[in-house]
C-alpha angles and dihedrals in degrees: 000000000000091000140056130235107269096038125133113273084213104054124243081129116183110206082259086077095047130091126206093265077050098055091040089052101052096037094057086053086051091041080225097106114103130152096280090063096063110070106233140101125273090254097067123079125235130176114242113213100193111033118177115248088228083062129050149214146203119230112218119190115233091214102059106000096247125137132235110259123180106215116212090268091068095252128110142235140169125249141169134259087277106070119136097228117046107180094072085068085057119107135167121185123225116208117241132182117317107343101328125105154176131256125206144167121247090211108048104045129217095014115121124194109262142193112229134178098232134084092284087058087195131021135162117267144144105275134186112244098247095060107116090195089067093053121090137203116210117208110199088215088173143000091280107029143054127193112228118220141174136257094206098051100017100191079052115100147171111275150183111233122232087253084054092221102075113077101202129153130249149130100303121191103237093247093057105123087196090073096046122100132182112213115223124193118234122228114229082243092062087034102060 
């Protein structure tokens, strides 16, 4: 729930009446949320709906535990922890108009996630700014992961495949825990 209860049915809302999935909420519409705001230790995780693109994070999957990694092709894949090459598990987000965004690698530059209509059903690759099918729409569903949808095809999201190594995008039902990802700042250390 974004309120507490008490709150005014009819907004106005002070951050007294907000919870943290409330704060977290308004300030990713405001692009102004980041950890500090969120009232816990560095050793909790928390998704961040807004990440600069000059920062990055990690996208865990809620279902196995394994990270969103591009490959050199332009497609992705989940591995775990373990990977060679860090840096293609590696996203920042760059804000768009209202609530959607952009996704994009740090390692490979320039390449946006993006929604196709083939069997990959998404890859990175350089898009135009008015593609809807590279803009992205991030629902907080609890207080770790967000469920990332398109803008295109708007029942369309992120997801685990059942081989849990493709990333592809479909219609997903809202309790899959395939097309959940918890975002995970990265530290500059991790970064450079």
């Amino acid at each position: 729930s974004a309120l507490r209860p008490g709150a005014h049915p009819r907004g106005a809302w002070g951050e007294s009446d907000l919870t943290q999935s409330g704060k977290l909420v308004r300030g990713s519409l405001h692009g102004t949320w980041n950890i500090a705001d969120a009232g816990v230790g560095a050793q909790d995780v928390v998704p961040l709906p807004v990440v600069s693109e000059h920062h990055a994070c990690s996208l865990r999957n809620r279902w196995t535990g394994s990270v969103l990694c591009a490959t050199l092709d332009g497609s992705l894949a989940a591995q775990r922890d373990d990977s060679s090459d860090r840096s293609l598990a590696m996203w920042s987000f760059a804000q768009g108009s209202g609530v959607c965004t952009r996704v994009a690698n740090k390692a490979l530059l320039g390449l946006n996630l993006n929604l196709v209509i083939d069997f990959r059903g998404v890859a990175l690759m350089r898009v135009d700014d008015d593609w809807s099918s590279a803009k992205w729409r991030l629902e907080v569903v609890d207080d770790v992961h967000v469920i990332i949808w398109n803008v295109w095809k708007p029942k369309f999201a992120l997801n685990l495949s059942a081989d849990q190594q493709q990333v592809t995008t479909c219609e997903i039902e809202r309790d899959w825990w395939s097309a959940m990802w918890k975002l995970e700042p990265l530290s500059e250390d991790e970064v450079m």
